[in-house]
C-alpha atoms as a printed R data frame, in Angstrom:
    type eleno elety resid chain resno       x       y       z
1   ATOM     1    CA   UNK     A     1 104.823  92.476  76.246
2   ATOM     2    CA   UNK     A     2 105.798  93.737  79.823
3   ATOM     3    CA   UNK     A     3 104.437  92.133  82.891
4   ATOM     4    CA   UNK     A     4 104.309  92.677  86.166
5   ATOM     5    CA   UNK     A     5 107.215  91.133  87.419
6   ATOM     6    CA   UNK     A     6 109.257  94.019  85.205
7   ATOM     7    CA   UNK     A     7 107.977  96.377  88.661
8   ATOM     8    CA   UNK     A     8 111.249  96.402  91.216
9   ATOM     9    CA   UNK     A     9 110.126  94.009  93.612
10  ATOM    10    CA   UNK     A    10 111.729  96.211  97.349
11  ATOM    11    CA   UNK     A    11 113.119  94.327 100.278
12  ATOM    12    CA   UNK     A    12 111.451  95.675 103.571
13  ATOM    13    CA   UNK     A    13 114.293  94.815 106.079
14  ATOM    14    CA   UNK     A    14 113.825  97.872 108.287
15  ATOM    15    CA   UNK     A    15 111.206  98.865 109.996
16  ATOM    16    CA   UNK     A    16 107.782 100.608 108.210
17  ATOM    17    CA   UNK     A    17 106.960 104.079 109.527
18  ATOM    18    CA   UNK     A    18 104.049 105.314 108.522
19  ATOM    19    CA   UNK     A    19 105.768 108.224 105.987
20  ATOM    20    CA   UNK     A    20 107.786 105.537 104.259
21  ATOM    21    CA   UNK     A    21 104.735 103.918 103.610
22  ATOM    22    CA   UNK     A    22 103.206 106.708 101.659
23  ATOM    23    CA   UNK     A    23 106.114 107.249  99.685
24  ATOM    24    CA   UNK     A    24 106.495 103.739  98.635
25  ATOM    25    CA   UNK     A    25 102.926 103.649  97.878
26  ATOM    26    CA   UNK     A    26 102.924 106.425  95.837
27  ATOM    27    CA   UNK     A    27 106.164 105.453  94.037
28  ATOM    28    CA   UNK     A    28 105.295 102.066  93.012
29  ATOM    29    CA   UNK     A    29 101.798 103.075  92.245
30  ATOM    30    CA   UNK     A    30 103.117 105.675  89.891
31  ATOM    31    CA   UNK     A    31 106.000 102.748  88.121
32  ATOM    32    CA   UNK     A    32 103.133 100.396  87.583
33  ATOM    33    CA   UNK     A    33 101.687 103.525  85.109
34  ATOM    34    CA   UNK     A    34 105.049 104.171  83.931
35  ATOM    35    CA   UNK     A    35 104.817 100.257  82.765
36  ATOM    36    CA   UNK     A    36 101.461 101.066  81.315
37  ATOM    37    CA   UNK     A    37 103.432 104.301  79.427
38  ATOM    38    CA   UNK     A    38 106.158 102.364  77.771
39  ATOM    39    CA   UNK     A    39 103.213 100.322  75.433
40  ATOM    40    CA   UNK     A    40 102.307 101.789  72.144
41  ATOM    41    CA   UNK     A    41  99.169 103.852  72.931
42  ATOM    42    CA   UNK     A    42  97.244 101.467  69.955
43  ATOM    43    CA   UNK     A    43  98.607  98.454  71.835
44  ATOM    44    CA   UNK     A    44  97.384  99.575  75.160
45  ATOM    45    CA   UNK     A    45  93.543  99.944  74.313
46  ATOM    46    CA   UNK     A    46  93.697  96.354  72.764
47  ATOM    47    CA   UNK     A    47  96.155  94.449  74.540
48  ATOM    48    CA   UNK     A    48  94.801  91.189  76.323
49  ATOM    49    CA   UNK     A    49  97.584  90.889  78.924
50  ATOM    50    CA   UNK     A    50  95.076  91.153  82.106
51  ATOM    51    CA   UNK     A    51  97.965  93.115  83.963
52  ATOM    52    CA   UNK     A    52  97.747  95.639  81.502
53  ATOM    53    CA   UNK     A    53  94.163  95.704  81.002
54  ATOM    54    CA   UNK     A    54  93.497  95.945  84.919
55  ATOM    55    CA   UNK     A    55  96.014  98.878  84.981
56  ATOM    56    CA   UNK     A    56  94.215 100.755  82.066
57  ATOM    57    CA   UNK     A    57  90.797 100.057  83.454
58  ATOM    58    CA   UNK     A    58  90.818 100.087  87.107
59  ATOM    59    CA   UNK     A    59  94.240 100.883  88.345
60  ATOM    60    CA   UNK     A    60  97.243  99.280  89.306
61  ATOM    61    CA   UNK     A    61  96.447  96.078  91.427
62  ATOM    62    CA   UNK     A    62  97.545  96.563  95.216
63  ATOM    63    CA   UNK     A    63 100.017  93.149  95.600
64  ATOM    64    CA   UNK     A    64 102.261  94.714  98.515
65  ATOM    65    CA   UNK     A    65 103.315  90.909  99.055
66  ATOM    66    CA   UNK     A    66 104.947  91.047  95.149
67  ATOM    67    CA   UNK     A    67 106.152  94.730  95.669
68  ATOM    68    CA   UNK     A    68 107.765  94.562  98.964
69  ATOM    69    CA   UNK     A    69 108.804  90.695  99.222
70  ATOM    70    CA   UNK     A    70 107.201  88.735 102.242
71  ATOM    71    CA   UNK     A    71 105.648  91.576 105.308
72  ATOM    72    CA   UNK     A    72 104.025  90.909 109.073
73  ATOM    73    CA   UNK     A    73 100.703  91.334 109.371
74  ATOM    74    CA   UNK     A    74 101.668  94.827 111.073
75  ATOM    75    CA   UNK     A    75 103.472  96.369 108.119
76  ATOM    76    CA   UNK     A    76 100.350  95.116 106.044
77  ATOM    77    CA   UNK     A    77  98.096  97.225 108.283
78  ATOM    78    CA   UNK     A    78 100.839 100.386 107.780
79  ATOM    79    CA   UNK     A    79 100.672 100.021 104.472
80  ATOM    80    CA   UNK     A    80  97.242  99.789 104.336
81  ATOM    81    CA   UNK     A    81  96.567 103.146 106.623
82  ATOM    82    CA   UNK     A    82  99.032 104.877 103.908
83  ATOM    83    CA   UNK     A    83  97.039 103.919 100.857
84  ATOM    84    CA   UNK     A    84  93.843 105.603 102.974
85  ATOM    85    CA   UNK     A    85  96.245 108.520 103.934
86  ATOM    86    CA   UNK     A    86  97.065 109.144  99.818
87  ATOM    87    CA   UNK     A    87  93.621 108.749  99.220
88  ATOM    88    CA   UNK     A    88  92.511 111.147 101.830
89  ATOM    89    CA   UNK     A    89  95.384 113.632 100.738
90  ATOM    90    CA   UNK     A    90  94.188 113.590  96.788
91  ATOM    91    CA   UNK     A    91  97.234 111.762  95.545
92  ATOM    92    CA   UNK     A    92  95.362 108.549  94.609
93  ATOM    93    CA   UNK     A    93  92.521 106.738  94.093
94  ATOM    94    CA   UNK     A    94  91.353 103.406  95.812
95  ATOM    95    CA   UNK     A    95  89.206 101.009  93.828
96  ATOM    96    CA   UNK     A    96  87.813  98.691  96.477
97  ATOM    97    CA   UNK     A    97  85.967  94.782  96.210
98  ATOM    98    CA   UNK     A    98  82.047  95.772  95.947
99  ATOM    99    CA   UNK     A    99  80.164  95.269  99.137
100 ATOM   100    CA   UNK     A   100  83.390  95.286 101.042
101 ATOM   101    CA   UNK     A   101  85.969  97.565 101.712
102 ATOM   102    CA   UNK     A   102  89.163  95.266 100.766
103 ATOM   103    CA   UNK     A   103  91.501  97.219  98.482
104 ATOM   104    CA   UNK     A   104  92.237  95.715  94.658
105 ATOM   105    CA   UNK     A   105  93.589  98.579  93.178
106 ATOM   106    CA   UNK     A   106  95.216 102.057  93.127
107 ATOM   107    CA   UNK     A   107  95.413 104.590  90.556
108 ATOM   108    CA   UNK     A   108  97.360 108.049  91.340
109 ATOM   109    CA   UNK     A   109  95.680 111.329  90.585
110 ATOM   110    CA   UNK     A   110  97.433 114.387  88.427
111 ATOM   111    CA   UNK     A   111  99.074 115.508  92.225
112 ATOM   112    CA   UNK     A   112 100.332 112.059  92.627
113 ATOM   113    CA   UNK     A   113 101.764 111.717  89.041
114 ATOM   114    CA   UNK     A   114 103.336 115.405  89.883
115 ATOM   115    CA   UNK     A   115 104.764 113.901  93.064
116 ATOM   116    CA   UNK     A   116 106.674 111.039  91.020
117 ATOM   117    CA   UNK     A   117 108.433 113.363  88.732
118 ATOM   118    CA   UNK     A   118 110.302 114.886  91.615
């Protein structure tokens, strides 16, 4: 069984510019699919782990507290403007709280899988 805590956690000790943003974005939004790879395919469409199960269904779940260790409210918002930015650019997907537009999840596209293999 793999769980989330099996995604490198990152330490942010410099400071966030809006490029590094989208690349860690993409690049842990891409391992958290690589996770989802590594199951047996007949495991995947029953597995009850809900990490799994929120991956296969909706995406991966946006936690930049868990992937980048403890951020300001400022790197939060650059973060934030880079997951719009990838979405904007075609190299992910938001899936957003009904009714509201608070991020939950992120799922790359074909261009942003293609951008992780490089």
């Amino acid at each position: 069984m793999i769980f989330a805590s099996e995604i490198t956690k990152t330490s942010v000790t410099t400071p966030i510019t809006a490029d590094s943003a989208l690349g860690q974005i993409l690049l842990v939004t891409v391992a958290g699919i690589e996770v989802l790879g590594r199951e047996p395919a007949d495991e995947v469409g029953q597995s009850t782990n809900p990490y799994l199960v929120a991956i296969r269904d909706v995406g991966v779940p946006y936690e930049v507290d868990f992937w980048f260790g403890p951020i300001t409210g400022a790197q939060r918002k650059v973060y934030s403007r880079a997951t719009h930015q990838l979405d904007d650019r075609g190299f992910i997907q938001r899936a957003t709280e009904p009714n509201r537009d608070r991020l939950t999840h992120v799922r790359p596209s074909y261009a942003g899988l293609e951008w992780g293999k490089v």
